[in-house]
N, CA, C and O atoms as CSV, one atom per row, in Angstrom:
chain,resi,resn,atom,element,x,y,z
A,1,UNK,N,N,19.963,-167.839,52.332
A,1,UNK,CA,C,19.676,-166.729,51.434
A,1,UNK,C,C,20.908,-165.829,51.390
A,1,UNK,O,O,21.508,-165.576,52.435
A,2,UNK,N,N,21.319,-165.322,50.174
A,2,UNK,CA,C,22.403,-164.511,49.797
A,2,UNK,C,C,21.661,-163.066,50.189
A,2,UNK,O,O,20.651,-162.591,49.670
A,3,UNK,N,N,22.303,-162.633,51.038
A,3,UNK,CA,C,21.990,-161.478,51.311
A,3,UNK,C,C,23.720,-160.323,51.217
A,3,UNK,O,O,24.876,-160.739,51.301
A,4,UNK,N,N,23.253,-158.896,51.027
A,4,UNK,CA,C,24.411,-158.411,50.819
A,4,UNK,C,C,25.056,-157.796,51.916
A,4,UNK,O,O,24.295,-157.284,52.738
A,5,UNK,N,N,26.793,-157.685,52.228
A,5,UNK,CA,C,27.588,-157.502,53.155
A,5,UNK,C,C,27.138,-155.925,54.186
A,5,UNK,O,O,26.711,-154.956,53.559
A,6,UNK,N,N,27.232,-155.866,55.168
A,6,UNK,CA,C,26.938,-154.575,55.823
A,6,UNK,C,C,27.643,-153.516,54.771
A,6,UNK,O,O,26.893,-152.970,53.962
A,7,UNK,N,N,28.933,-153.228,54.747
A,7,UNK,CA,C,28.900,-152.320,53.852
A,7,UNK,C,C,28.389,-152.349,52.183
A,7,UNK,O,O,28.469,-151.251,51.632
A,8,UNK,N,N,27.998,-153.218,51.538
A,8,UNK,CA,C,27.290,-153.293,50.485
A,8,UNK,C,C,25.930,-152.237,50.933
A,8,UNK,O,O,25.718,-151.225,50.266
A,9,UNK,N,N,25.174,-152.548,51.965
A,9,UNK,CA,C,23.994,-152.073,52.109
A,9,UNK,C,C,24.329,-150.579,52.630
A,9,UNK,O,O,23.638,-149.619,52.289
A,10,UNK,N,N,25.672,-150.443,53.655
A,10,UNK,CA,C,25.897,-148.917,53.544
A,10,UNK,C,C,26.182,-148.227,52.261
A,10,UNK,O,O,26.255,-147.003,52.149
A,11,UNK,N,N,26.291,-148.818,51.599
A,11,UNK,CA,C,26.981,-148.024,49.710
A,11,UNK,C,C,25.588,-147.894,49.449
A,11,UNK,O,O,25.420,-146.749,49.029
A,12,UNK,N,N,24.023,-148.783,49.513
A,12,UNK,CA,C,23.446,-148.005,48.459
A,12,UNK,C,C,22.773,-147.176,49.365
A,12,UNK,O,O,22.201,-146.218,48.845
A,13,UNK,N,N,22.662,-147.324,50.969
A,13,UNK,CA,C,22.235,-145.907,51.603
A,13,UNK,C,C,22.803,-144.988,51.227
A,13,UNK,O,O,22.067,-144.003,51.173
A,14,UNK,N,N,23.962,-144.780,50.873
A,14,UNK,CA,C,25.079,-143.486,50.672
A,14,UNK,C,C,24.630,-142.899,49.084
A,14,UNK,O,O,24.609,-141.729,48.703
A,15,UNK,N,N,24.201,-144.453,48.135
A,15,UNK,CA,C,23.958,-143.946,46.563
A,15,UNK,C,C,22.356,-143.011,46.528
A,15,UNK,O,O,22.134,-142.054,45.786
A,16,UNK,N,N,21.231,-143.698,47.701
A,16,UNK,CA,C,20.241,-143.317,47.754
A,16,UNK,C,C,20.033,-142.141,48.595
A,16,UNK,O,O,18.907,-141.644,48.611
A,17,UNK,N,N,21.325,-141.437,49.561
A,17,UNK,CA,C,21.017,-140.257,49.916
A,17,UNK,C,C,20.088,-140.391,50.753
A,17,UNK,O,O,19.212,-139.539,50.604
A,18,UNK,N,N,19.885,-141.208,51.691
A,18,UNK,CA,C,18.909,-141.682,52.872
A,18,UNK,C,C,19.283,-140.561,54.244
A,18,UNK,O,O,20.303,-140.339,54.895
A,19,UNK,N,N,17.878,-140.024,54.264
A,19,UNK,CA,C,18.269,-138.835,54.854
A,19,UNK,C,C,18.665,-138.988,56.673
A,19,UNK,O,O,18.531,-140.076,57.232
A,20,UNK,N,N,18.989,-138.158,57.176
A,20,UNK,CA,C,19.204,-138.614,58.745
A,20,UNK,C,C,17.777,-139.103,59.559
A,20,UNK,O,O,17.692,-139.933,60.463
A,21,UNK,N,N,16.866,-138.430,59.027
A,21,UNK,CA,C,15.812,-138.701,60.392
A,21,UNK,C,C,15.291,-140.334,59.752
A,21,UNK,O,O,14.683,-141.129,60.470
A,22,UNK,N,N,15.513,-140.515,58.871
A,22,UNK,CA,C,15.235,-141.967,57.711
A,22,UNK,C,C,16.104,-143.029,58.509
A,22,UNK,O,O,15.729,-144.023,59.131
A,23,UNK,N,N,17.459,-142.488,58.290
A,23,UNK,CA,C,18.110,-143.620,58.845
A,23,UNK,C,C,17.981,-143.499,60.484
A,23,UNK,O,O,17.693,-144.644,60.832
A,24,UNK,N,N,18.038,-142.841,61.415
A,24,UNK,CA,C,17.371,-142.985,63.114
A,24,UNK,C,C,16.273,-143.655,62.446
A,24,UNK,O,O,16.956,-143.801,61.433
A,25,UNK,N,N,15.381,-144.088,62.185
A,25,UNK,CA,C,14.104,-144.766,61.725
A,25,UNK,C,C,14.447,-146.137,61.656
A,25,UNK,O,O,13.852,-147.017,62.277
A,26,UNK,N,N,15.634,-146.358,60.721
A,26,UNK,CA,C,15.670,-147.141,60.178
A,26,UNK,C,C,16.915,-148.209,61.659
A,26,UNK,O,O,16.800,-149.310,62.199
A,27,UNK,N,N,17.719,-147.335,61.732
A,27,UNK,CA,C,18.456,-147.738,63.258
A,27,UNK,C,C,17.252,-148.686,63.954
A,27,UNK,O,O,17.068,-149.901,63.881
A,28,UNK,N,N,16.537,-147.672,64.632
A,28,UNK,CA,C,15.246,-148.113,65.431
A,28,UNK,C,C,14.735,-149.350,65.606
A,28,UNK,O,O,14.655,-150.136,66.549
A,29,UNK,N,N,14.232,-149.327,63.871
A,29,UNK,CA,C,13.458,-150.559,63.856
A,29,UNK,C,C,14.509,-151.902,63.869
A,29,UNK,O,O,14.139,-152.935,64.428
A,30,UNK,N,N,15.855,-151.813,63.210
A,30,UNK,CA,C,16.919,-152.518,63.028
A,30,UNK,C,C,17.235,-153.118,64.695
A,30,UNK,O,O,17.530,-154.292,64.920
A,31,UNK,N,N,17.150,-152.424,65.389
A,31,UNK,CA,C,17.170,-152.378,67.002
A,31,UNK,C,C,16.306,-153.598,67.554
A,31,UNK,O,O,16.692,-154.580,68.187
A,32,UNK,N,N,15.059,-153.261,67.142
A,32,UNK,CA,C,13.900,-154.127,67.749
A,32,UNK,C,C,13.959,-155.281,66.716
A,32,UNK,O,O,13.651,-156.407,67.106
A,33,UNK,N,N,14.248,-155.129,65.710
A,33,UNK,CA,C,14.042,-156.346,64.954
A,33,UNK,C,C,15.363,-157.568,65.369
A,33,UNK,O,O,15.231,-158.791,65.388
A,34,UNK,N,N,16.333,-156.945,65.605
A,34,UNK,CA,C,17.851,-157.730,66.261
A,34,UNK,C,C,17.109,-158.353,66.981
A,34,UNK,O,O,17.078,-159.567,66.776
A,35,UNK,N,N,16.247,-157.801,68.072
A,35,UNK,CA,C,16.089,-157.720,69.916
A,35,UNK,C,C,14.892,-159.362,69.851
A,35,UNK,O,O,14.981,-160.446,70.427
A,36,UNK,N,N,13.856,-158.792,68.853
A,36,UNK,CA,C,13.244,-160.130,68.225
A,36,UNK,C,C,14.206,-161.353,68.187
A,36,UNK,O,O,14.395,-162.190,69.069
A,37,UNK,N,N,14.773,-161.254,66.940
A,37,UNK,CA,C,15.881,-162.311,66.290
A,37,UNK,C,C,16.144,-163.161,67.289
A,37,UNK,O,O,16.079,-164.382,67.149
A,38,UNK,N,N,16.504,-162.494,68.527
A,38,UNK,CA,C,17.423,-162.998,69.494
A,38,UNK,C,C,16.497,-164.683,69.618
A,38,UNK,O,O,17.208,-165.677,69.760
A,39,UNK,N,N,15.225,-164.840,69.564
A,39,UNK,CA,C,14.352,-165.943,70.175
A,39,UNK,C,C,14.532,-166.882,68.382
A,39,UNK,O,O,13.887,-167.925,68.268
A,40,UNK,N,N,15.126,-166.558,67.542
A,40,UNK,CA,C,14.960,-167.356,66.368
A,40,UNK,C,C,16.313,-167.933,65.842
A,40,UNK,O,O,17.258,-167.543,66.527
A,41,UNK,N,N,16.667,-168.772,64.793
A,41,UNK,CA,C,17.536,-169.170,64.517
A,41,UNK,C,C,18.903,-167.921,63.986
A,41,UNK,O,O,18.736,-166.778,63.561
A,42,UNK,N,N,20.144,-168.637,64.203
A,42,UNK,CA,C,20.928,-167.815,63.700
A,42,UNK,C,C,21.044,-167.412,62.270
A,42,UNK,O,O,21.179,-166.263,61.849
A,43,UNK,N,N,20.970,-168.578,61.544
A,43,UNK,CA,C,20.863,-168.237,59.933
A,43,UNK,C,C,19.970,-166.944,59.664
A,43,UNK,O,O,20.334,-166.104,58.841
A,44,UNK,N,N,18.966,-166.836,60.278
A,44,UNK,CA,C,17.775,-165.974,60.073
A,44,UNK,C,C,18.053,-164.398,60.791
A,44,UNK,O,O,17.318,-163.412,60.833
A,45,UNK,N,N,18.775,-164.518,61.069
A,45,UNK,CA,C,19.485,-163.247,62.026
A,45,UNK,C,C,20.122,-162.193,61.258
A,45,UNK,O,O,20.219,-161.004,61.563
A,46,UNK,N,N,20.513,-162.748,60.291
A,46,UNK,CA,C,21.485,-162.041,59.319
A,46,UNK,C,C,20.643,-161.183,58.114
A,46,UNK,O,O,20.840,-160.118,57.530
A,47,UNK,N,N,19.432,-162.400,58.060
A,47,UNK,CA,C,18.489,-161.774,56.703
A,47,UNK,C,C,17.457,-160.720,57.595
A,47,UNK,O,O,16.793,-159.975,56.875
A,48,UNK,N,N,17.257,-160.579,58.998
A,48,UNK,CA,C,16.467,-159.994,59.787
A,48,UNK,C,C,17.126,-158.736,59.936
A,48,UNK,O,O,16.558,-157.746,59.474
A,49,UNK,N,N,18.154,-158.618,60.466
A,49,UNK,CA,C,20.084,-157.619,60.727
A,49,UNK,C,C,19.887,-156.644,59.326
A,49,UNK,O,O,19.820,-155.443,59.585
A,50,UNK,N,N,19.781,-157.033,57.787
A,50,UNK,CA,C,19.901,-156.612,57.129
A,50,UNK,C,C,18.782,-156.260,56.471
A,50,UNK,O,O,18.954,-155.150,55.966
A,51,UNK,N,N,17.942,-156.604,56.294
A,51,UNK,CA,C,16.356,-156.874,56.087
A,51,UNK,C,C,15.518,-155.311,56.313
A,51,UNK,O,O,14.819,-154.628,55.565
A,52,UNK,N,N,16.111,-155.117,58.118
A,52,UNK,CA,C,15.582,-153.905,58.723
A,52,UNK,C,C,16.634,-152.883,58.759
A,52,UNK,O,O,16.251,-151.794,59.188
A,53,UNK,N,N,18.134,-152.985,58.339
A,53,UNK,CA,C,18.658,-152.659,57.724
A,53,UNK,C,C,18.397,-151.279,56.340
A,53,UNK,O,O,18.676,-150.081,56.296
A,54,UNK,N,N,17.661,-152.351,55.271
A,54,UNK,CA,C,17.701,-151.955,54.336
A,54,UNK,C,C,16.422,-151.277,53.901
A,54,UNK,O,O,16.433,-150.362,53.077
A,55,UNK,N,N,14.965,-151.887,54.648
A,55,UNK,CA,C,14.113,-151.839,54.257
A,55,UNK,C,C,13.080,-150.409,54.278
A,55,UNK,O,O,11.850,-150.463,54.257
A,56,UNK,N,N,14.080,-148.861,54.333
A,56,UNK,CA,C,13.528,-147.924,53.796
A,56,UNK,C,C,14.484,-147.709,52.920
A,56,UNK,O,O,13.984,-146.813,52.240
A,57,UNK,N,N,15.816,-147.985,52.349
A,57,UNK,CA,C,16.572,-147.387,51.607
A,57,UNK,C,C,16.126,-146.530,50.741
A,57,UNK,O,O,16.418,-145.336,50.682
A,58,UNK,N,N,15.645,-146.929,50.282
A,58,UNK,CA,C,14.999,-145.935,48.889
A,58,UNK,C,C,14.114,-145.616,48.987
A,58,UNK,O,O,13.241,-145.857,48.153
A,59,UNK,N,N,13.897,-144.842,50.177
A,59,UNK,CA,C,12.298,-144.083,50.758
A,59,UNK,C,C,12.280,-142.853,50.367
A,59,UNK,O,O,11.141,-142.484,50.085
A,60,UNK,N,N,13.141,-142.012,50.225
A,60,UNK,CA,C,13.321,-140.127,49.631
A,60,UNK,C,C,13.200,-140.406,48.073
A,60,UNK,O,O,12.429,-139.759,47.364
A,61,UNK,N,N,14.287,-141.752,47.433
A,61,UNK,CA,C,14.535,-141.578,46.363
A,61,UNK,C,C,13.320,-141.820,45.733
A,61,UNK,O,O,13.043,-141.125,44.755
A,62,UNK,N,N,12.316,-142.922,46.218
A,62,UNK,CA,C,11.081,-143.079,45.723
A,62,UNK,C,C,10.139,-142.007,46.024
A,62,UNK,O,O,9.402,-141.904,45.043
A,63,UNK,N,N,9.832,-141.197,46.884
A,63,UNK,CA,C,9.576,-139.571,46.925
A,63,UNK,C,C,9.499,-139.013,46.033
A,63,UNK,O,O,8.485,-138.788,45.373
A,64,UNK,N,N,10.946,-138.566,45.782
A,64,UNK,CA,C,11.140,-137.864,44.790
A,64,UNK,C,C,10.425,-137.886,43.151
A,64,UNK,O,O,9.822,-137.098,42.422
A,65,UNK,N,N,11.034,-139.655,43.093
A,65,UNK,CA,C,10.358,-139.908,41.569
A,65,UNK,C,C,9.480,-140.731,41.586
A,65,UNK,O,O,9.600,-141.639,40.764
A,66,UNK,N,N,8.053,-140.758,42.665
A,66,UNK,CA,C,6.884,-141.073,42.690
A,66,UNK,C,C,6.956,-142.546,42.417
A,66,UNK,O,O,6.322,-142.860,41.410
A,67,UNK,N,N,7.583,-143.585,43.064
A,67,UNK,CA,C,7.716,-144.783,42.931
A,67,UNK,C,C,7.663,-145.387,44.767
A,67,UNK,O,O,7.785,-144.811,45.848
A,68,UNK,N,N,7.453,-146.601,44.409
A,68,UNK,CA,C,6.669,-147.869,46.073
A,68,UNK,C,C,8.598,-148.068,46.668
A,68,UNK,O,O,9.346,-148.952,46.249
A,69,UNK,N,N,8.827,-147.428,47.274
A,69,UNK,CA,C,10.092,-147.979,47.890
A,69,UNK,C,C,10.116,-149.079,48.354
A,69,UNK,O,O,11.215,-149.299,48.863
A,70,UNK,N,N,9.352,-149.997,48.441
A,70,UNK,CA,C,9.322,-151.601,48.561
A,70,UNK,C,C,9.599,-152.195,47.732
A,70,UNK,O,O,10.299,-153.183,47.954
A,71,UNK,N,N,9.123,-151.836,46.158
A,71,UNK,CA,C,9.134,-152.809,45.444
A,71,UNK,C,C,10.670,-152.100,44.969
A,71,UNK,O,O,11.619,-152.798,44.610
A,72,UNK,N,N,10.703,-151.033,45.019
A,72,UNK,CA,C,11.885,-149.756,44.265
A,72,UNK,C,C,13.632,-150.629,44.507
A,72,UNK,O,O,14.576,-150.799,43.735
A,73,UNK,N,N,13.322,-151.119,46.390
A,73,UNK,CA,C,14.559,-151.618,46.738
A,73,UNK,C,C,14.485,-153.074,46.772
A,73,UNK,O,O,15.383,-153.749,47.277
A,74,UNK,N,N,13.483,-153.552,46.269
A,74,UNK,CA,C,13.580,-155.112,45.997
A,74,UNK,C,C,13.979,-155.257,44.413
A,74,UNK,O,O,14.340,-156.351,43.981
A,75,UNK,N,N,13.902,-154.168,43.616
A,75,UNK,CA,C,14.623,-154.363,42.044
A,75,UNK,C,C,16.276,-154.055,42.502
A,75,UNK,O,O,17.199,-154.748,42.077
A,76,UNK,N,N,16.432,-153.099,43.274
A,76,UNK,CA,C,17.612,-152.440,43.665
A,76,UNK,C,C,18.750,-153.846,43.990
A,76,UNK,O,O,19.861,-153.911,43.463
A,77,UNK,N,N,18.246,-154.818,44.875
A,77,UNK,CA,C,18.821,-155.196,45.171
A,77,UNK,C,C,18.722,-156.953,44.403
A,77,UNK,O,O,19.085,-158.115,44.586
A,78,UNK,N,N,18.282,-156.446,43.869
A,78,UNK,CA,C,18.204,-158.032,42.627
A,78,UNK,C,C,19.222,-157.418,41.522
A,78,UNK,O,O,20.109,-158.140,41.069
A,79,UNK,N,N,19.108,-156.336,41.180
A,79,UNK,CA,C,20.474,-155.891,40.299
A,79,UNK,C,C,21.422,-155.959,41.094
A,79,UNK,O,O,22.344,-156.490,40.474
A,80,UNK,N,N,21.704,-155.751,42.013
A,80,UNK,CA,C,22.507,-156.175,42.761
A,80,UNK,C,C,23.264,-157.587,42.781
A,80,UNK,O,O,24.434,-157.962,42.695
A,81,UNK,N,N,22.535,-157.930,42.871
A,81,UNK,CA,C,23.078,-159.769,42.611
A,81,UNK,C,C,22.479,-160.663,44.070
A,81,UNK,O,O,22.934,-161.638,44.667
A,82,UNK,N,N,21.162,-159.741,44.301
A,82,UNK,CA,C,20.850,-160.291,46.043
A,82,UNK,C,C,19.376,-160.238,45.368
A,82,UNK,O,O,18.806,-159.155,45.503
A,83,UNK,N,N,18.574,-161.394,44.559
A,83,UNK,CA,C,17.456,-161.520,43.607
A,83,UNK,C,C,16.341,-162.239,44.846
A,83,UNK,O,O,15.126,-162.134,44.681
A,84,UNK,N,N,16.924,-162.967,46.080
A,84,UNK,CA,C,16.237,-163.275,47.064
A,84,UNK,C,C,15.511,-162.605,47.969
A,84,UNK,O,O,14.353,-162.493,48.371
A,85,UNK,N,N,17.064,-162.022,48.228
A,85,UNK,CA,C,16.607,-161.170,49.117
A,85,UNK,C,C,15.423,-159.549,48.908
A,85,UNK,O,O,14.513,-158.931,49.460
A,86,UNK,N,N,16.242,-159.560,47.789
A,86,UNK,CA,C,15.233,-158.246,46.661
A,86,UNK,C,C,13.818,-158.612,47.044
A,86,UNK,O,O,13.052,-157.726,47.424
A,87,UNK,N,N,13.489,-159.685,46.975
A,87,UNK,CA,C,12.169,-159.968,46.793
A,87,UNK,C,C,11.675,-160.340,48.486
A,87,UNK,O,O,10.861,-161.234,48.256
A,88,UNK,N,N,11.681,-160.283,49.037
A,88,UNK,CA,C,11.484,-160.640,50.537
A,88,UNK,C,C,11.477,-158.817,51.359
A,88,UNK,O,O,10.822,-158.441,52.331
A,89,UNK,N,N,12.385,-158.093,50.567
A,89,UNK,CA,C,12.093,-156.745,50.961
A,89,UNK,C,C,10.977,-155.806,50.358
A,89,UNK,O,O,10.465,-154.741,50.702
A,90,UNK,N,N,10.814,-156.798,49.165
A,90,UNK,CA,C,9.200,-156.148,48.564
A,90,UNK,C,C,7.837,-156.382,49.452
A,90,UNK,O,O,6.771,-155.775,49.343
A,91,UNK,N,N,8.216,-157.547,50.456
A,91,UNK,CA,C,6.922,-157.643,51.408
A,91,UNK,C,C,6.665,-156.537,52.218
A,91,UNK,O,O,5.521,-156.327,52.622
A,92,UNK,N,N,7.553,-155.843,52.487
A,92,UNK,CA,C,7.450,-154.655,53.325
A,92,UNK,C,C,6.595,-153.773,53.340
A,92,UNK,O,O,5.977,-153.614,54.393
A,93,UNK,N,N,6.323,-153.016,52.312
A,93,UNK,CA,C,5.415,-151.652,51.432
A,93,UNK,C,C,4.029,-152.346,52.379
A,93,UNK,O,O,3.769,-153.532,52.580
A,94,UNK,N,N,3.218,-150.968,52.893
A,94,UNK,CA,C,1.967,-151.085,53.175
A,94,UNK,C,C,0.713,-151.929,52.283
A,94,UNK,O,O,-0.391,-152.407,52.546
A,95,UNK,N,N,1.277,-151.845,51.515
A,95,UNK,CA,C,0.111,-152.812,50.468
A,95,UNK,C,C,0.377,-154.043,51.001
A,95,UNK,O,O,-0.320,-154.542,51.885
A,96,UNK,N,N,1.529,-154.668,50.428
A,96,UNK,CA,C,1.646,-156.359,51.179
A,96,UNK,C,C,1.736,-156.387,52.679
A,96,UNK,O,O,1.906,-157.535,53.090
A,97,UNK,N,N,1.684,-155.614,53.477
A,97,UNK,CA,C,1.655,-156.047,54.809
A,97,UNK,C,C,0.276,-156.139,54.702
A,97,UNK,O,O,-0.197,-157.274,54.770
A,98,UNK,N,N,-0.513,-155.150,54.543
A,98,UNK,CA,C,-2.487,-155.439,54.605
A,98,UNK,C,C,-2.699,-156.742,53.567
A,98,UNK,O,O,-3.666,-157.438,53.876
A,99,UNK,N,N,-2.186,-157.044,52.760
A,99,UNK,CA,C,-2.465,-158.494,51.829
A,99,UNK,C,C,-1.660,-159.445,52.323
A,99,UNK,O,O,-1.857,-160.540,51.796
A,100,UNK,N,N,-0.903,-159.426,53.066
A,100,UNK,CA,C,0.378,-160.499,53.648
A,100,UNK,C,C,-0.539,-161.876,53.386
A,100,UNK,O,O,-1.767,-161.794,53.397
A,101,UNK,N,N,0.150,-163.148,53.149
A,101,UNK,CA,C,-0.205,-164.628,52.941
A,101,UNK,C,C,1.308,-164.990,53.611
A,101,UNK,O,O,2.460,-164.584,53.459
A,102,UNK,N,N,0.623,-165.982,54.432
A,102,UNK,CA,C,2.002,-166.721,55.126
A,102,UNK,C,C,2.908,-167.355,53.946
A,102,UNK,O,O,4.106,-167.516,54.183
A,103,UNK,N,N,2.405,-167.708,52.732
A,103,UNK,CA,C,2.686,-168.598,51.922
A,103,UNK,C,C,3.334,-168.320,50.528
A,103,UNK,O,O,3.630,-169.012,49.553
A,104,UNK,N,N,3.452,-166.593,50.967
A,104,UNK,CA,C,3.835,-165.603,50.223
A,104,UNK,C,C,5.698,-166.286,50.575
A,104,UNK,O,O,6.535,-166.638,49.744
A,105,UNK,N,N,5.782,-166.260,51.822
A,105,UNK,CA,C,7.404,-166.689,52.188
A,105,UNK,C,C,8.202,-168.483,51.993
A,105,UNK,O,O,9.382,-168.669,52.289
């Protein structure tokens, strides 16, 4: 899976204005999700690394203008030119975790 470069994903934290206590949040979970990884393949490390990474980016900006920051940064990042990965960060949002299907992936 094409996923985008560490600083790609720092540019649209920086475009989305991701606030400090957002990103410690987002550190955090990025932390435990690495710490996971460690027991799974390497390929999968990278989409996990970035995944938890990315996956509040657009949590204020969707705030602001009353939009699902799940689905908000899975368009974000399909304009992007990362249409895979876009969509694998839409599983995130509280709705699809309570509807999750293994078969969804």
């Amino acid at each position: 899976m094409k996923t985008p470069s560490i600083e790609e994903c720092e540019a649209i934290i920086l475009e989305y204005k991701m606030p400090k206590h957002i990103r410690e949040h987002t550190d955090t979970v990025r932390k435990v999700a690495n710490c996971l990884a460690k027991k799974i393949s390497s390929a999968e490390k990278e989409v996990i690394d970035k995944g938890a990474l990315m996956h509040d980016a657009l949590k204020m900006h969707c705030i602001a203008n009353k939009c699902r920051h799940a689905e908000e940064v899975g368009k974000v990042l399909s304009e992007k030119g990362y249409p895979e990965f876009g969509e694998l960060l839409k599983l995130h949002g509280l709705e699809e975790v309570v509807d999750f299907d293994e078969n969804m992936v």
